[in-house]
VEXDREN-424427 format. One line per 5 residues: number of its first residue (from 1); their letters; for each residue x, y, z of C-alpha. Coordinates in Angstrom, 3 decimals, padded with zeros to 6 digits. Example, Ala and Ser with C-alpha at 12.3 -4.5 7.8 and 13.67 -1.06 7.14 Angstrom:
1) AS) 012.300,-004.500,007.800 ~ 013.670,-001.060,007.140 $
***
This chain:
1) XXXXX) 141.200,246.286,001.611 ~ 142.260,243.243,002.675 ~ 138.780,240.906,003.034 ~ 138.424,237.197,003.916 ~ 136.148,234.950,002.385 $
6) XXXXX) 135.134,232.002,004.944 ~ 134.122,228.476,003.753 ~ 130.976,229.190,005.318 ~ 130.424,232.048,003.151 ~ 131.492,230.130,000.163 $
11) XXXXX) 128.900,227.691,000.739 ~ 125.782,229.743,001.585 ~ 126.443,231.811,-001.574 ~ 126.298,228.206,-002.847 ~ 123.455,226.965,-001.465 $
16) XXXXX) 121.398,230.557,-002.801 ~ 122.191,229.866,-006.414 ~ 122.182,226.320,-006.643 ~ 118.810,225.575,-004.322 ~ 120.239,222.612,-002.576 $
21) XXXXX) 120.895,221.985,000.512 ~ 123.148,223.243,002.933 ~ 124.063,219.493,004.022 ~ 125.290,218.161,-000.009 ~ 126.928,221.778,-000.552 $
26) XXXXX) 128.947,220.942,003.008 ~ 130.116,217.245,001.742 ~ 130.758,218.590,-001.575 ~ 133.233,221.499,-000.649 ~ 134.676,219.259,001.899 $
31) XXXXX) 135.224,216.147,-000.480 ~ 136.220,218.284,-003.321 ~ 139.058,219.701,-001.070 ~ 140.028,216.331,000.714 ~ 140.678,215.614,-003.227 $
36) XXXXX) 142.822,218.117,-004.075 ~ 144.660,217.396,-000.754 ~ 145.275,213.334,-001.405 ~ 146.594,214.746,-005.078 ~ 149.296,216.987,-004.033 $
41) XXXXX) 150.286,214.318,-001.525 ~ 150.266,211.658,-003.995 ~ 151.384,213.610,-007.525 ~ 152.596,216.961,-006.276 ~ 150.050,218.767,-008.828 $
46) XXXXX) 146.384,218.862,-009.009 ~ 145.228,220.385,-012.272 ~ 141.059,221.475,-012.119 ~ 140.007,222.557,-015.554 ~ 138.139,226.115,-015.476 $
51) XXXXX) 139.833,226.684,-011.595 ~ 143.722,226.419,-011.750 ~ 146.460,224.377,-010.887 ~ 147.548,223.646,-007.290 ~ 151.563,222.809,-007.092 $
56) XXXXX) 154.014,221.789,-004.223 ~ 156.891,224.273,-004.519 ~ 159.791,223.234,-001.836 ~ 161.228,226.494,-000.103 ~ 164.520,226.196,001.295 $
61) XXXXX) 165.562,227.318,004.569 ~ 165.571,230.943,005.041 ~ 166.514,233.439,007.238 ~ 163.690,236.097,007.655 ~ 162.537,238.504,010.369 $
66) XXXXX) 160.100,238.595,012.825 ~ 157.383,241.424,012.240 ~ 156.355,241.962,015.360 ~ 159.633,241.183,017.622 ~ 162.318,242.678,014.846 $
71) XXXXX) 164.636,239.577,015.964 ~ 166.037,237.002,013.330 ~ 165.039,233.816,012.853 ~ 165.395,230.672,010.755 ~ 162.364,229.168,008.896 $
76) XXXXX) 163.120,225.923,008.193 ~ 162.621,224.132,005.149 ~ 159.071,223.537,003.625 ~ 156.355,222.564,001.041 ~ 154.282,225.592,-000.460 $
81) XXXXX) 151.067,225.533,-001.943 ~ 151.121,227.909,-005.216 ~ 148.009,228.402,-007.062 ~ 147.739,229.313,-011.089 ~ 144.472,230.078,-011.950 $
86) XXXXX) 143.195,228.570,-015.391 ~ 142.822,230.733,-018.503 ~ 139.362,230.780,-018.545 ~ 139.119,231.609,-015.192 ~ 141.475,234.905,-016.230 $
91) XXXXX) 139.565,236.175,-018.480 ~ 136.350,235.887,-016.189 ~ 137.862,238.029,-013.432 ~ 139.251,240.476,-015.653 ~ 136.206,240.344,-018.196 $
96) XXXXX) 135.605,244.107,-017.579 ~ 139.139,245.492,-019.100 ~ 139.676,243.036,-021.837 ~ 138.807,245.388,-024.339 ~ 141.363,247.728,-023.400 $
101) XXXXX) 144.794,247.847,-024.960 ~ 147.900,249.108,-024.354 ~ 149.120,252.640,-025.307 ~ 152.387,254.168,-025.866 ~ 154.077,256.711,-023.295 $
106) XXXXX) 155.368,259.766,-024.244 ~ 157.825,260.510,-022.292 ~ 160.182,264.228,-021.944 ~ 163.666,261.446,-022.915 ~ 161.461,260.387,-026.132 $
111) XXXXX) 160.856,263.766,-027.059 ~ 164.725,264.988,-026.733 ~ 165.615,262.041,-028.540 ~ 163.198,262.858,-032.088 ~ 164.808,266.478,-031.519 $
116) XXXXX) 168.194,265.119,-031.735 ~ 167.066,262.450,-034.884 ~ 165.601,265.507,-036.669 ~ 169.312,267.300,-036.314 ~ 171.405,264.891,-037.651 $
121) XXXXX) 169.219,264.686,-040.678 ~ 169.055,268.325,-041.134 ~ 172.701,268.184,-041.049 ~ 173.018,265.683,-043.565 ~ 170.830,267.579,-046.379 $
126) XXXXX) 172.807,270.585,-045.719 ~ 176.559,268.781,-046.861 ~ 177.469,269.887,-049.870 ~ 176.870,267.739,-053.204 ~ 180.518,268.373,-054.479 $
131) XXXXX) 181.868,266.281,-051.032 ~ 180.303,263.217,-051.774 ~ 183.325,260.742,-053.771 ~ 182.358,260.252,-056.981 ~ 184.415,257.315,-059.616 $
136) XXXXX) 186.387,259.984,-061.079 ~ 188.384,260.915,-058.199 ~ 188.702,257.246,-057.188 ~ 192.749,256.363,-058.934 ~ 192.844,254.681,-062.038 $
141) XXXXX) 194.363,251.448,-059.926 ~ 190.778,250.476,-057.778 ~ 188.974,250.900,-060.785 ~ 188.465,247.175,-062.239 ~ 186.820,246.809,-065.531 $
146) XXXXX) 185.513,243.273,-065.573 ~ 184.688,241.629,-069.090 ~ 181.507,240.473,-070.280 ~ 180.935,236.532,-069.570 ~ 181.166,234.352,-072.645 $
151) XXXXX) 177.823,233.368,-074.147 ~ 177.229,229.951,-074.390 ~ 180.601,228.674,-073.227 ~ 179.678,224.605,-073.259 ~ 178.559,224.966,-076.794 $
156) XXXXX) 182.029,222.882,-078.179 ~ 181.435,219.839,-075.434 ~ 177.792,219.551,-076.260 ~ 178.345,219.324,-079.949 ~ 181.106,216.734,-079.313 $
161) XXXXX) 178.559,214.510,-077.240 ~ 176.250,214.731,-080.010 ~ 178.716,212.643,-082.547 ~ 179.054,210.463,-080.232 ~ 175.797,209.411,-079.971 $
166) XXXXX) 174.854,209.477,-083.551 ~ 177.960,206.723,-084.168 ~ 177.029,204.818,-081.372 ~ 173.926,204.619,-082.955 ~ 174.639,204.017,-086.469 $
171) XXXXX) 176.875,201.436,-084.940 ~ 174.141,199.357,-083.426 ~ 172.054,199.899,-086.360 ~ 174.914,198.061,-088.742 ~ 174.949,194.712,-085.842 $
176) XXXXX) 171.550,193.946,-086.477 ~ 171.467,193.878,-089.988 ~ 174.402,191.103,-089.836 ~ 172.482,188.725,-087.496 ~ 170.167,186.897,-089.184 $
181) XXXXX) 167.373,184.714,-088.335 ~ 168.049,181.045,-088.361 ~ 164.756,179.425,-090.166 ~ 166.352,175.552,-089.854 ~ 163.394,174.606,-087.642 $
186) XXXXX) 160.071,174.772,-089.534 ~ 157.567,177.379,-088.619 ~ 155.020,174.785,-087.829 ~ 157.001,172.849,-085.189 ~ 157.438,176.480,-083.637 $
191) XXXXX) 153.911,176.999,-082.992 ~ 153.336,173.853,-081.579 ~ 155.302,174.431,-078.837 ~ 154.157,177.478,-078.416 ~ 150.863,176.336,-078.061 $
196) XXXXX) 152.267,173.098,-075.704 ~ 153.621,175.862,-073.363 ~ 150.726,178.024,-073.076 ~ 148.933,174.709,-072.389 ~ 151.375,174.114,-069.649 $
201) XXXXX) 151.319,177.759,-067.886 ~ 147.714,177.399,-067.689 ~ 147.693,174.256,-066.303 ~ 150.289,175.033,-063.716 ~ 148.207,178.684,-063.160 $
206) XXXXX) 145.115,176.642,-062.436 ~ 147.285,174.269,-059.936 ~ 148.792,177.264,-058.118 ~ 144.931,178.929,-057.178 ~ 144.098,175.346,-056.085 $
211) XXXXX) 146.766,175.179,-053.880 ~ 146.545,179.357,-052.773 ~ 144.841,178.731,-048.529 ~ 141.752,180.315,-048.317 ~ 141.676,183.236,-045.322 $
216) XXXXX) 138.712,182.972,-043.170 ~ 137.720,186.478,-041.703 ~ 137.533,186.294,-037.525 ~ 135.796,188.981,-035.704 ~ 137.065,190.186,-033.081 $
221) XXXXX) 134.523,190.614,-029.456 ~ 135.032,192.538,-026.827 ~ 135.684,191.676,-023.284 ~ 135.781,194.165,-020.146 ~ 139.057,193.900,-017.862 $
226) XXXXX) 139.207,195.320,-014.351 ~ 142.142,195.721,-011.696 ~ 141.658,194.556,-008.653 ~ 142.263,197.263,-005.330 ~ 142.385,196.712,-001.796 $
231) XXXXX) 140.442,199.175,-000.306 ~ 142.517,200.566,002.816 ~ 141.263,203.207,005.042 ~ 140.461,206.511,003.966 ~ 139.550,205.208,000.314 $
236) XXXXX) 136.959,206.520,-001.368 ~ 134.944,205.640,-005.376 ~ 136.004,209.331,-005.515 ~ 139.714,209.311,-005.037 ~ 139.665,205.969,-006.838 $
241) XXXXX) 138.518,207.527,-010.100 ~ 140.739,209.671,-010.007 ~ 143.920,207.688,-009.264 ~ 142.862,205.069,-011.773 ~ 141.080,207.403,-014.449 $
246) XXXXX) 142.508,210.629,-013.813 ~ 139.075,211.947,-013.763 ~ 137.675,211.885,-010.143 ~ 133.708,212.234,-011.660 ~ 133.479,208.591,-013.124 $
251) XXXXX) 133.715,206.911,-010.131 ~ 130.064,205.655,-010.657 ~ 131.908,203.117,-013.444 ~ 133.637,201.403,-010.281 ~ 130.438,201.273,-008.055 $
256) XXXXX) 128.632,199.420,-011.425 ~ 131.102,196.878,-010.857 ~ 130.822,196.666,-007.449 ~ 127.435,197.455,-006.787 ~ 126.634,194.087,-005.243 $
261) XXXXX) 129.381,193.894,-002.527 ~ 128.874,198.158,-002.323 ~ 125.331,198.653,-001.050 ~ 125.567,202.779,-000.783 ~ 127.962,204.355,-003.000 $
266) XXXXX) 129.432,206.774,-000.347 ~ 131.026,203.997,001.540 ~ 133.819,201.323,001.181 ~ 134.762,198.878,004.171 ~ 138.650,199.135,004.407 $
271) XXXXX) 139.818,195.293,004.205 ~ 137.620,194.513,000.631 ~ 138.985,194.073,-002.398 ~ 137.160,196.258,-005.257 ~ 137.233,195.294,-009.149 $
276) XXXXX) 138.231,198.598,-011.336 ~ 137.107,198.361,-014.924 ~ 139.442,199.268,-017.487 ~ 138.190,201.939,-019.775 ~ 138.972,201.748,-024.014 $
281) XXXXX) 139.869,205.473,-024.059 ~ 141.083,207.536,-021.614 ~ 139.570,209.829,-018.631 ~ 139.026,212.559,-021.301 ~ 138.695,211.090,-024.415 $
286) XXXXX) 136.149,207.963,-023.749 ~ 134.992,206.095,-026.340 ~ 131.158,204.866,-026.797 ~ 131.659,202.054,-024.952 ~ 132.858,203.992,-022.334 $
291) XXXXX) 130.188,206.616,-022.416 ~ 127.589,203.948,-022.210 ~ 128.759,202.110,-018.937 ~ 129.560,205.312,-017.153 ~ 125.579,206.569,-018.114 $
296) XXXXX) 124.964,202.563,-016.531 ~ 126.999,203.601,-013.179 ~ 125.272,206.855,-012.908 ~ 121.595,205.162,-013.369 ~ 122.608,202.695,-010.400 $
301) XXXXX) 124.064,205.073,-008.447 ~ 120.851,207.011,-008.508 ~ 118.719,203.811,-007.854 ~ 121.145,203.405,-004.922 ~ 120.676,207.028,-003.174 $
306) XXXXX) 116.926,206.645,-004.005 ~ 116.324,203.565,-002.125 ~ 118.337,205.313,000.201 ~ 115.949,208.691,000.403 ~ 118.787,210.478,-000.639 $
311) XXXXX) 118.045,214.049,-001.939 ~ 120.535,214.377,-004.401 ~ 119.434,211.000,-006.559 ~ 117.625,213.429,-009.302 ~ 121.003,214.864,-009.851 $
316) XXXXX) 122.546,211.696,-011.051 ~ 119.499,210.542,-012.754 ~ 120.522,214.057,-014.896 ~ 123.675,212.937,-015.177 ~ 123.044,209.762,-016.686 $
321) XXXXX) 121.177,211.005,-019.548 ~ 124.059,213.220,-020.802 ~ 126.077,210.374,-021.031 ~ 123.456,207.972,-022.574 ~ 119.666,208.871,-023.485 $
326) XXXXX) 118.287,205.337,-023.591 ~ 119.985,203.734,-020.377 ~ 116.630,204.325,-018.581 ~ 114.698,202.692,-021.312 ~ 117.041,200.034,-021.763 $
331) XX) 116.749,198.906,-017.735 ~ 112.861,199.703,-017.629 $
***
């Protein structure tokens, strides 16, 4: 059976689990696909974790039939939308046969083939012991006897290295017992200077830490950046996000910026110029920092819909708290 879903149906079956309303579901679905549709124009991929990845696959012109005429025609060249649906969501659909594993098939070919294994190594017991080669029949020419290896064969150089050493040694020995000390300058006169140097190299020691530049420890403070967009028509906080962030869901960290000149969070005049905050991390791997002032965006955001009498306020309010349990406190 070949069975359509509809959007509609999509987003009743929504609306029943989720208990909101059939108006957010609507602008949902309908922003989540204008999304995916400015990515593949812009990147060529759009990758939704726990969904799939949407890629533009260019078909070149074919020649194919009509189904219902018979007649020939030429389809001319074209972008295709192929879908890969994400691991998780693999193992969801087919969560009712992943325990079962593959088995081996036994077919009639297999069979015939063990019969004709089994044969050959009947055959082979049956030979007779008396064919098999043995040394003795081999002529007296292939048979090599090779000699034991010499033990110890360096013995002779190592001894000779030996003597060497011990006249080296003796040598050396024999040198010092010709020099002798000279004692011309009295002992006294030795240790003075002795004493005169180490006088000296403590001197010049303490001279040296004097002079050593002391390193004064600067800390450092940090200070937000943003990058400044002109807002053109058909821009959205939502496709911003994601162009600048990769991660279409912290768009709230733009309107926090912008929440003076942006008085309702769904809508951008075209012909503005919007500040985008740079983040410390990325899109998926935010720091603190980061995690803070997104929680900040989402707590003004749902100030914003709730002056507004916006239904879906709570949800952001929710939101916010994930990110950061005291922003509420901290603004109250």
């Amino acid at each position: 059976m070949n069975n359509k879903v509809t959007l509609q149906e999509i987003i009743d079956a929504i609306v029943e689990k989720t208990d909101h309303k059939k108006i957010f579901i609507n602008d949902y679905i309908h922003e989540l696909i204008n999304a995916i549709k400015e990515g593949l124009q812009r990147d060529g991929h759009v990758n939704i974790t726990g969904l799939g990845i949407f890629k533009l696959n260019w078909v070149k012109t074919q020649n194919m039939r009509n189904p219902r005429t018979g007649e020939n025609i030429e389809v001319p060249a074209h972008s295709k939308i192929h879908f890969r649906p994400d691991k998780k969501m693999r193992i969801f659909v087919n969560r009712k046969y992943n325990h079962l594993n593959p088995k081996e098939i036994v077919t009639k070919k297999s069979k015939k083939k063990e019969g004709e294994i089994m044969k050959d190594e009947i055959n082979v017991e049956d030979k007779d012991v008396n064919d098999v080669p043995t040394a003795q029949d081999k002529p007296k020419e292939d048979i090599i006897t090779k000699k034991p290896p010499k033990k110890f064969p360096y013995i002779p150089v190592i001894g000779s290295l030996i003597i060497i050493l011990i006249i080296f040694l003796l040598f050396q020995f024999l040198n010092r017992q010709e020099k002798k000390p000279d004692h011309s300058v009295p002992p006294k006169l030795e240790m003075v200077k002795e004493k005169d140097t180490v006088k000296k190299d403590k001197s010049i020691a303490i001279a040296e830490k004097k002079k050593e530049p002391t390193i004064k420890k600067t800390e450092t403070t940090y200070k937000e950046t943003s990058i400044i967009h002109h807002v053109i028509s058909g821009n959205t906080l939502w496709g911003l996000a994601d162009k600048y962030y990769e991660n279409a869901p912290l768009w709230p960290n733009i309107y926090r910026k912008n929440m003076e000149t942006v008085s309702n969070p769904d809508i951008i005049l075209s012909g503005k110029s919007i500040e985008v905050p740079n983040l410390e991390g990325t899109g998926y791997n935010l720091t603190k920092r980061d995690s803070f002032n997104i929680a900040e965006g989402y707590y003004l955001s749902y100030l914003a819909y709730k002056k507004c009498g916006n239904e879906k306020a709570s949800e952001f309010l929710r939101i916010a708290k994930r990110f950061n349990t005291t922003v509420e406190k901290n603004k109250k």
